[in-house]
TIMARFI-820697 format. One line per 10 residues: number of its first residue (from 1); their letters; for each residue z, y, x of N, C-alpha, C. Coordinates in nm, 4 decimals. Layout:
NUM	A	Z,Y,X,Z,Y,X,Z,Y,X ~ ...
//
This chain:
1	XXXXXXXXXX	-3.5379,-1.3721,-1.3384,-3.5922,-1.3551,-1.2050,-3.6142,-1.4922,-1.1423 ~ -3.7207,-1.5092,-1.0505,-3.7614,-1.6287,-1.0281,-3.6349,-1.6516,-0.8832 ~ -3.6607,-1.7720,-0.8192,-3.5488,-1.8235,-0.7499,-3.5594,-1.7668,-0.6128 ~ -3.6910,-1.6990,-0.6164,-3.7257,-1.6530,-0.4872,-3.7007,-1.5047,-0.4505 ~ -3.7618,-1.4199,-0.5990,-3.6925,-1.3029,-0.6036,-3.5363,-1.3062,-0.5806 ~ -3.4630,-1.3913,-0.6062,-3.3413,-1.3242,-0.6375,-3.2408,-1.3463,-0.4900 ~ -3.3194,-1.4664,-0.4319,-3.2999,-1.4697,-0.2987,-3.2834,-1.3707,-0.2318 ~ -3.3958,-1.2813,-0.2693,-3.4244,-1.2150,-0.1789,-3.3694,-1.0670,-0.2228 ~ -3.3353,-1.0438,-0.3575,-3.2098,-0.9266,-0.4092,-3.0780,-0.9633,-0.3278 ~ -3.0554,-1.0748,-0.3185,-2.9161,-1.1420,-0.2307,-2.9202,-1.0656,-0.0752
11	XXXXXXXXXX	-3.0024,-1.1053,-0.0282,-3.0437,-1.0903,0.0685,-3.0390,-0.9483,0.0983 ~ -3.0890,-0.8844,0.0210,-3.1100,-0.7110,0.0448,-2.9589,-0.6806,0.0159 ~ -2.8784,-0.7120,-0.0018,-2.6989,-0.6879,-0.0636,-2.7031,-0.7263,-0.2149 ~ -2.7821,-0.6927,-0.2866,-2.7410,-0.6842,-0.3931,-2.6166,-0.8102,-0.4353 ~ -2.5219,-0.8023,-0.4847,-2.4232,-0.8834,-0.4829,-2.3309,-0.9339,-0.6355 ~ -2.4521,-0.8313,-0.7176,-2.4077,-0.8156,-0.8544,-2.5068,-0.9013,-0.9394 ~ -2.6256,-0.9185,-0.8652,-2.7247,-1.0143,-0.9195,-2.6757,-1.1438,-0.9452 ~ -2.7111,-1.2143,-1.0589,-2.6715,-1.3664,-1.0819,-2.8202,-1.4463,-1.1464 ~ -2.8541,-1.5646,-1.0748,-2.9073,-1.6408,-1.1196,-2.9372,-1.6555,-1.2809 ~ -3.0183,-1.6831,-1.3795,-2.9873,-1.7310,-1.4881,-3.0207,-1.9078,-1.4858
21	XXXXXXXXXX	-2.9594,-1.9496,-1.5831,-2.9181,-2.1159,-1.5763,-3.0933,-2.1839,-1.5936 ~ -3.0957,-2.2472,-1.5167,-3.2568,-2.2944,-1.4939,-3.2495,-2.4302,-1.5494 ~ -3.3625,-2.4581,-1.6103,-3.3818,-2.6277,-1.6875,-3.3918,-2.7337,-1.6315 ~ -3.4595,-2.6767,-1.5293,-3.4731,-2.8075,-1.3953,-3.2747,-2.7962,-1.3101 ~ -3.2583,-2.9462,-1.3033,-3.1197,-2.9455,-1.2783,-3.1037,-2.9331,-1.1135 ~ -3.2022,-2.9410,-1.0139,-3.1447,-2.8688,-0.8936,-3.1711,-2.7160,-0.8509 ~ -3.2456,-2.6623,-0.9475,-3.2258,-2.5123,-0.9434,-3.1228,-2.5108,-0.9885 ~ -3.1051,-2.5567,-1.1071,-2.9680,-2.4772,-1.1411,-2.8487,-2.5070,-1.0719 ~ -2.8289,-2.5671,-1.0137,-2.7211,-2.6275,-0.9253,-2.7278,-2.5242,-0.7923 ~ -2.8505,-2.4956,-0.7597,-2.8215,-2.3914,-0.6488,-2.8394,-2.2854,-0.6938
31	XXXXXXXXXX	-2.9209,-2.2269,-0.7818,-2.8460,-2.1199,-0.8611,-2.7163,-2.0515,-0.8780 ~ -2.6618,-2.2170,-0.9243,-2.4628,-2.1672,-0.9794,-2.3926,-2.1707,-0.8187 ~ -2.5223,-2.2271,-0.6963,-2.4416,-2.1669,-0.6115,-2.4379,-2.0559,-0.5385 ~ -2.5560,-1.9859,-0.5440,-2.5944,-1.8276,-0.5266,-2.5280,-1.7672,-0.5711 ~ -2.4557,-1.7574,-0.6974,-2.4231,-1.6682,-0.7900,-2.2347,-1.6978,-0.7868 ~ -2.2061,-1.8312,-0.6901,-2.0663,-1.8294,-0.6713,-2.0392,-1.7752,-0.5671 ~ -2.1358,-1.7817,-0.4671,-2.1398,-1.7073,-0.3030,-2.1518,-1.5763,-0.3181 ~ -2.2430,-1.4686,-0.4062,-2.2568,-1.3694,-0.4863,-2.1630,-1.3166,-0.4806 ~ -2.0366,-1.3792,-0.5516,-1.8885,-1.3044,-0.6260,-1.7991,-1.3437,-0.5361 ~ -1.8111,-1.4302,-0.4501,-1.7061,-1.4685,-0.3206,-1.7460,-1.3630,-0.2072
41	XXXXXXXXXX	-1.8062,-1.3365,-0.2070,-1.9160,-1.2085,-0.1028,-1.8693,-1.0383,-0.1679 ~ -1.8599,-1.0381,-0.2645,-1.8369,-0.9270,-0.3173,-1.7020,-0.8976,-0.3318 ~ -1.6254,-0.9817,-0.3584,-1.4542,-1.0045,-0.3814,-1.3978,-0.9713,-0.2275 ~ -1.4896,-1.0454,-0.1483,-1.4470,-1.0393,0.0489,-1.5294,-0.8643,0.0632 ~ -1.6249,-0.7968,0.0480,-1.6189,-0.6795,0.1153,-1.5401,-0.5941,0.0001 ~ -1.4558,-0.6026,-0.1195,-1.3962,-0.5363,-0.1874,-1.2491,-0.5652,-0.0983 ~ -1.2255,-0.6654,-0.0763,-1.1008,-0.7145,0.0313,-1.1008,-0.6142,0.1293 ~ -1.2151,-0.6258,0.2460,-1.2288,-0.5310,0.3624,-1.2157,-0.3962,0.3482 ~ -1.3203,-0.3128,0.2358,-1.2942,-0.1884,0.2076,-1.1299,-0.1722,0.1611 ~ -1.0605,-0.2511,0.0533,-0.9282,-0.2099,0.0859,-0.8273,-0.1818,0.2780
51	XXXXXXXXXX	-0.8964,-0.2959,0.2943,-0.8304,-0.2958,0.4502,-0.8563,-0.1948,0.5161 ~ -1.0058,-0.1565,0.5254,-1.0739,0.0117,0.5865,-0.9896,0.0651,0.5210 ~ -0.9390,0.1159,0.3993,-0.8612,0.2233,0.3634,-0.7051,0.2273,0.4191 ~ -0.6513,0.1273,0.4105,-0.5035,0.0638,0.5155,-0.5009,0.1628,0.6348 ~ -0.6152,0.0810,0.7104,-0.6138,0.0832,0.8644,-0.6528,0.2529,0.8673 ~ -0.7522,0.3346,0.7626,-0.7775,0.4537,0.7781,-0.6430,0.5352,0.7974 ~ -0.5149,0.5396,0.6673,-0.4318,0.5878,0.6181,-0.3673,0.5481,0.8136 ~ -0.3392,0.4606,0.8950,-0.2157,0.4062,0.9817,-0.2920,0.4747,1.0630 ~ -0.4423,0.5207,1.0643,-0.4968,0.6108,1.1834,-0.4684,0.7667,1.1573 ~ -0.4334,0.7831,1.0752,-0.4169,0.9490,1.0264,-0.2929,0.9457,1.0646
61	XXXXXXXXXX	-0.2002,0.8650,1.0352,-0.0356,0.8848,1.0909,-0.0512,0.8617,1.2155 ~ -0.1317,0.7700,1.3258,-0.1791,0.7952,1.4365,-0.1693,0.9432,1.4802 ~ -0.2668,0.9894,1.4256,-0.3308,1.1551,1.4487,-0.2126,1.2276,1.4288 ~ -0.1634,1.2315,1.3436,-0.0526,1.3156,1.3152,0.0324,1.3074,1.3974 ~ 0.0834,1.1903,1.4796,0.2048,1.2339,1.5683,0.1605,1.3066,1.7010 ~ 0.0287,1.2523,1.7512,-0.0634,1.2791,1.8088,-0.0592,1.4211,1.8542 ~ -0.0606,1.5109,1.6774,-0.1063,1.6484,1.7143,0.0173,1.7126,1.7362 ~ 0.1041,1.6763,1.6835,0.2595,1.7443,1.6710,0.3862,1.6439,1.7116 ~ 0.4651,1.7236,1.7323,0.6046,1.6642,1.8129,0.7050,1.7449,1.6878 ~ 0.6812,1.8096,1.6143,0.7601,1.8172,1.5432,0.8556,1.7365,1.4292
71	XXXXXXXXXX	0.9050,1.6360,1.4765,0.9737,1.5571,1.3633,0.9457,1.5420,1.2444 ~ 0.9738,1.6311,1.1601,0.9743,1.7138,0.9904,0.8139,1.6649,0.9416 ~ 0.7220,1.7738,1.0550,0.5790,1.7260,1.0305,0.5440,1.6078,1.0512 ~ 0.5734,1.5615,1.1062,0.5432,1.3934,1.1887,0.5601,1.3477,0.9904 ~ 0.7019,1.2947,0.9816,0.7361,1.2294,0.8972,0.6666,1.2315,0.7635 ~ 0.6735,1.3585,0.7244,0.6078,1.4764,0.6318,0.4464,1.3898,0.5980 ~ 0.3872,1.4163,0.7237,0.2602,1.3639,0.7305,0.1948,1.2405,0.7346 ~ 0.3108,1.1270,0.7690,0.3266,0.9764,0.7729,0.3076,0.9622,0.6197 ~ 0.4358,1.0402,0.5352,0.4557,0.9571,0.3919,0.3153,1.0558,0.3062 ~ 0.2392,1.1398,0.3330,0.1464,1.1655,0.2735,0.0267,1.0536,0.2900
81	XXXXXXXXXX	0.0048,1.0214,0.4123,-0.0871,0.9466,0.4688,-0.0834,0.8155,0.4133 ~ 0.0645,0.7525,0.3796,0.1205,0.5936,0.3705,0.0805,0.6552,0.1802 ~ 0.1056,0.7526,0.1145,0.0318,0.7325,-0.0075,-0.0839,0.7427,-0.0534 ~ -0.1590,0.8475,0.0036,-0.3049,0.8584,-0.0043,-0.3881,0.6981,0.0302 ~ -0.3547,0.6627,0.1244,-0.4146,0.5653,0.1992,-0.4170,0.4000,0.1276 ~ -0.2066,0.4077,0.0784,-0.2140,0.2660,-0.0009,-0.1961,0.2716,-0.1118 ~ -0.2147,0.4103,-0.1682,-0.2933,0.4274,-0.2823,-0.1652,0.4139,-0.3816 ~ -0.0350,0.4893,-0.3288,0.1026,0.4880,-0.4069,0.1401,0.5949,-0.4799 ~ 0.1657,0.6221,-0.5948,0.2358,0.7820,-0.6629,0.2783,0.8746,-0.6072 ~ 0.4327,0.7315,-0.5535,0.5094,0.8969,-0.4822,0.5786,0.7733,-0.3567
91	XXXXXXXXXX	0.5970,0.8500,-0.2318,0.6491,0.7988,-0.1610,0.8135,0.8090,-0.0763 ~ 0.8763,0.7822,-0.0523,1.0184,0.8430,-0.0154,1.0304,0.7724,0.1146 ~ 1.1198,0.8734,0.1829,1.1902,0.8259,0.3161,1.3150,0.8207,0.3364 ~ 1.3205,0.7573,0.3196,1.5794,0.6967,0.3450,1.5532,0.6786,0.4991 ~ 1.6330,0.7923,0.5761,1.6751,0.7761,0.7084,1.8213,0.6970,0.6904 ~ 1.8622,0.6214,0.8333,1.9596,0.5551,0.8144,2.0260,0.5825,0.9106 ~ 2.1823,0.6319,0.8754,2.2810,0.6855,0.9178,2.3753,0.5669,0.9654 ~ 2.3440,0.5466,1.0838,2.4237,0.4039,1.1034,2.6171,0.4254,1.0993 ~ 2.6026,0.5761,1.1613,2.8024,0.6030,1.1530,2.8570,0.5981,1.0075 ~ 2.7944,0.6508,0.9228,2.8320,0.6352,0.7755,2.7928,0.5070,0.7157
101	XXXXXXXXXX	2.7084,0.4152,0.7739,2.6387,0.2833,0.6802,2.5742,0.3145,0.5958 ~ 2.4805,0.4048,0.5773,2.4323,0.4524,0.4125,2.2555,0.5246,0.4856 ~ 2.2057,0.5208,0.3763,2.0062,0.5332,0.3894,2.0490,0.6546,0.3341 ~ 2.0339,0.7853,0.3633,2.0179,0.8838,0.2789,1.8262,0.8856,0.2681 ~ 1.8163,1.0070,0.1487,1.7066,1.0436,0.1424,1.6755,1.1337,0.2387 ~ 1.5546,1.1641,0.2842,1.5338,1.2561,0.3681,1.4350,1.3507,0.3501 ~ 1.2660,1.2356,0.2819,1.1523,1.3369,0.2127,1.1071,1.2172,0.0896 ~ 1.0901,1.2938,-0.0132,0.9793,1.2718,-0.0872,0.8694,1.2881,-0.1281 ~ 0.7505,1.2167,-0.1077,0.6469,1.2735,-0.1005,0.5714,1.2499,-0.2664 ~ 0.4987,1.3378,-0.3330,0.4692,1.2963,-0.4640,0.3532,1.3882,-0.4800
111	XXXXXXXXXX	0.2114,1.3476,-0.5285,0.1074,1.4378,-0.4880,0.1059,1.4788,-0.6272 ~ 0.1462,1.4678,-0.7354,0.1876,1.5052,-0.8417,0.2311,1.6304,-0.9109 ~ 0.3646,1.6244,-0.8092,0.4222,1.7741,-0.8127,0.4274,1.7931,-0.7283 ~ 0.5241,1.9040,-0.6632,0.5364,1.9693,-0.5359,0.5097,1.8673,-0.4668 ~ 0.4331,1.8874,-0.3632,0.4020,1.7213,-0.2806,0.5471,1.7075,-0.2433 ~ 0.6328,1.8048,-0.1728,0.7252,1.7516,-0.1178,0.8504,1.7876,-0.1977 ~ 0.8686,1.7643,-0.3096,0.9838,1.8425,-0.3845,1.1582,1.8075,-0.3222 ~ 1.2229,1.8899,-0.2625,1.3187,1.8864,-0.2061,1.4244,1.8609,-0.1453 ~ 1.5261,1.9818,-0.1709,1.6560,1.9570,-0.1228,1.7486,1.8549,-0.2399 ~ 1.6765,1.8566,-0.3621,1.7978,1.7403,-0.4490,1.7263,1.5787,-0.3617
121	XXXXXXXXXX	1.6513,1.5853,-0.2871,1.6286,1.4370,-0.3135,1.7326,1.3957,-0.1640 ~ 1.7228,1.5169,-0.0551,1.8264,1.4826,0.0433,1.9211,1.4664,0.0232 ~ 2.0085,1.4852,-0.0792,2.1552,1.4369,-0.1178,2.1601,1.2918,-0.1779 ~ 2.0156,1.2176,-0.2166,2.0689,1.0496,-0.2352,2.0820,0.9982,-0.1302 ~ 2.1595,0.9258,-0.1525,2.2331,0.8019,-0.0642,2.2861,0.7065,-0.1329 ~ 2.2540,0.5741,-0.0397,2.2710,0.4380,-0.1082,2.3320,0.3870,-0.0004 ~ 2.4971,0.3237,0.0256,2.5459,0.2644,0.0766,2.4858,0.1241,0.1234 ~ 2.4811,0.1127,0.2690,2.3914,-0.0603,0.3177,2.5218,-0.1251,0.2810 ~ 2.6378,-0.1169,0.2643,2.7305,-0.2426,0.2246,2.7691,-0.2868,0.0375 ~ 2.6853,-0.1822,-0.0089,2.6378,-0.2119,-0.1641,2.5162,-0.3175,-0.1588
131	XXXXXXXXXX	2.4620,-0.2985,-0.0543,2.3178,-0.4124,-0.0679,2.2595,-0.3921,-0.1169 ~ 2.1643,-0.4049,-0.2160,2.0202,-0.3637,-0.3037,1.9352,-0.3436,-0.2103 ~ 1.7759,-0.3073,-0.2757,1.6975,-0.2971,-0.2522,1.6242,-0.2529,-0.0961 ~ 1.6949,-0.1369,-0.0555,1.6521,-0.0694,0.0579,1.7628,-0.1430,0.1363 ~ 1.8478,-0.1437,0.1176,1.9477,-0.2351,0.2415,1.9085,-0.3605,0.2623 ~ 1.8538,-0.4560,0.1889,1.8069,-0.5606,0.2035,1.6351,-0.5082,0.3025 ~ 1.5955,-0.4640,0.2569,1.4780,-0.4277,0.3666,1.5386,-0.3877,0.5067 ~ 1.6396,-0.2703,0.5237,1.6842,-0.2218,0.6386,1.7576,-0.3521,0.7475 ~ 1.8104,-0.4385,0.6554,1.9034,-0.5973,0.6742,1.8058,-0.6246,0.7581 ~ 1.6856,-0.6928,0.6850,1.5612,-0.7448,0.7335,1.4633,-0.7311,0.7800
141	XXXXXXXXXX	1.4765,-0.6196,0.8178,1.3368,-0.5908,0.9105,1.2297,-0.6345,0.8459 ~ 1.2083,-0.6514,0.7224,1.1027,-0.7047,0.6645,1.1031,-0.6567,0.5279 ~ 0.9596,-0.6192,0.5051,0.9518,-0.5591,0.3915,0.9736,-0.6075,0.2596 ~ 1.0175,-0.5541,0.1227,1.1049,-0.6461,0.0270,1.0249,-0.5389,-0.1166 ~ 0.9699,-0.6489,-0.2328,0.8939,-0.6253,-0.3172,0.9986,-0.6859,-0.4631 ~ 0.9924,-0.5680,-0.5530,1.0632,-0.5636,-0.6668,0.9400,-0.5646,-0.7447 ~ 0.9317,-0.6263,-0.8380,0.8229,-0.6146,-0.9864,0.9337,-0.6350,-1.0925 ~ 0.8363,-0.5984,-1.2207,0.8766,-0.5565,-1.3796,1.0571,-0.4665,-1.3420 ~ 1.1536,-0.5618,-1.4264,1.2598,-0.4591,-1.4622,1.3246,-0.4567,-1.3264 ~ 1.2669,-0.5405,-1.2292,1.3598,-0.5103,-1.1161,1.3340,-0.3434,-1.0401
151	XXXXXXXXXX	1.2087,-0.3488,-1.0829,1.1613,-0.2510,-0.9815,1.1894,-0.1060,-1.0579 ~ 1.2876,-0.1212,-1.2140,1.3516,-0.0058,-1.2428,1.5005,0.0577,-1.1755 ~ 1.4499,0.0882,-1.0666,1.5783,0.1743,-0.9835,1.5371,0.2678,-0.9765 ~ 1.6680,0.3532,-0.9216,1.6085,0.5240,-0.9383,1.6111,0.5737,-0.7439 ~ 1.5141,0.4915,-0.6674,1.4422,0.4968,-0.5752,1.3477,0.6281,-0.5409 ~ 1.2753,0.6568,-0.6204,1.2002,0.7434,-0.6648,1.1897,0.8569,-0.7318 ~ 1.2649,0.9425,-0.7448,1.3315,1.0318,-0.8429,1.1590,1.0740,-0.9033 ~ 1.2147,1.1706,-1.0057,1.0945,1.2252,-1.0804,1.0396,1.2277,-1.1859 ~ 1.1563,1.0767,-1.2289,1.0670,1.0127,-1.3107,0.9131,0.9118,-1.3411 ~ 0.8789,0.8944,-1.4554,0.7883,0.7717,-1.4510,0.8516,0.6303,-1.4080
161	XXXXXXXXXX	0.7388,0.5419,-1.4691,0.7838,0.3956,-1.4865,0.6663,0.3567,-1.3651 ~ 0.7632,0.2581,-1.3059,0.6986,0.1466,-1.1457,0.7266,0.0310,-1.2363 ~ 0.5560,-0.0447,-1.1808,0.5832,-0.1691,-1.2230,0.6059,-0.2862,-1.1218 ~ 0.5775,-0.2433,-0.9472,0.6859,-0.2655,-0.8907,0.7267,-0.1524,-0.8267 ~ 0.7971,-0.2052,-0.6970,0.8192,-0.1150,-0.6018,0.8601,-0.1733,-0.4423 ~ 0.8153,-0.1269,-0.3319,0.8154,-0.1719,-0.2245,0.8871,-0.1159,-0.0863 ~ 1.0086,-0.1518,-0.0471,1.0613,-0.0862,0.0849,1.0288,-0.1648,0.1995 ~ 1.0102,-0.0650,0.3303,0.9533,-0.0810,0.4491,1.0053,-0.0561,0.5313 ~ 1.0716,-0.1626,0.6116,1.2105,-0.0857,0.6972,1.0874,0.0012,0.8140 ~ 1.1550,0.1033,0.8643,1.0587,0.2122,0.9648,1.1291,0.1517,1.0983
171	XXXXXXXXXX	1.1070,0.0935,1.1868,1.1407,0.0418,1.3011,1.1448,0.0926,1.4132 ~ 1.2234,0.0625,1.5116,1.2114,0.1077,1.6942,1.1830,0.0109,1.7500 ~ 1.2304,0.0107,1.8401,1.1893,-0.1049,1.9508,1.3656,-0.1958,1.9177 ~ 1.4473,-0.1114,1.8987,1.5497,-0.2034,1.9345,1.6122,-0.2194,1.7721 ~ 1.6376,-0.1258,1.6866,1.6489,-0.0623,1.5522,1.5905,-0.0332,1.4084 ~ 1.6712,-0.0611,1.3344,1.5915,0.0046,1.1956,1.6650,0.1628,1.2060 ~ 1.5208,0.2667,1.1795,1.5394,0.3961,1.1729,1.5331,0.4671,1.0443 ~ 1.4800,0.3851,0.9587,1.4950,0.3835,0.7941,1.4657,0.3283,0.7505 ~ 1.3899,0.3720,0.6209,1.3103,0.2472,0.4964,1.2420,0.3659,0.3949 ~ 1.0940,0.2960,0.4249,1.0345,0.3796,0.3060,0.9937,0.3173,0.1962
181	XX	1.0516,0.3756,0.0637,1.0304,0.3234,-0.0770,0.8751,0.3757,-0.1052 ~ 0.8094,0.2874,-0.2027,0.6799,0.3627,-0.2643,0.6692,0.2286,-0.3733
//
């Protein structure tokens, strides 16, 4: 394609188009720079559309508390939303029991199987004065990322292999109110 056409494929979006290497040495020099702006352009609205999907998923948990005051649903509908949205397997919620010191489980969300498969997952609990994973998030108010063998804990019941895994302390104004694993 000549230097003018392809300008002008650029121009129309196309973003997949690339120059081919031209004989004369300042085409090709702006060529190789069309075709680096090209893939820097395409890499940045592949960036944004992830972010549209983020910000979509944090507007649906918006909506959801929105429509209901019911707790159960609220939550229920948060960890569906926080997986659909950031695009996670299965998601879990450890409420935190500050009189006992310990994150129990509360929901698991897994679009897999039963989205919400049960009452065994409300009986885990992980002591905050053992430390690990979710206590170190709940500690910190800041979210805490496990990869390869770290991120083999049994966080997640169900089964399957994480190659990482990520807790999110759930916050108040004054408090951590849990931590969600995904």
């Amino acid at each position: 394609a000549s230097m003018a056409e392809g300008t002008k494929r650029l121009a129309a979006g196309d973003l997949d188009f690339r120059f081919n290497p031209s004989p004369i040495l300042e085409l090709q020099a702006l060529g190789s720079a069309f075709n680096e702006m090209a893939g820097s352009l395409k890499q940045r609205n592949i960036q944004l559309e992830t972010r549209i999907t983020e910000l979509s998923a944090l507007r649906e948990m918006d909506f959801a508390i929105m429509r209901t005051l019911d707790e159960e649903s609220i939550l229920r509908l948060c960890l569906k939303a926080v997986s659909a949205g950031l695009g996670f397997d299965r998601v879990a919620l450890y409420w935190l029991d500050e009189a006992r010191g310990e994150l129990a489980g509360r929901f698991l969300y897994d679009p897999k199987a039963a989205a919400f498969p049960g009452q065994s997952f409300q009986g885990v609990r992980f002591l905050l004065s053992e430390g690990g994973f979710l206590a170190d998030a709940a500690r910190s108010r800041s979210p805490v990322l496990r990869r390869g063998a770290e991120a083999d804990l049994p966080l997640l019941p169900l089964g399957g292999a994480a190659n990482a895994l990520v807790a999110a302390p759930v916050c108040g104004k004054e408090r951590v109110l849990g931590v969600i694993a995904a």
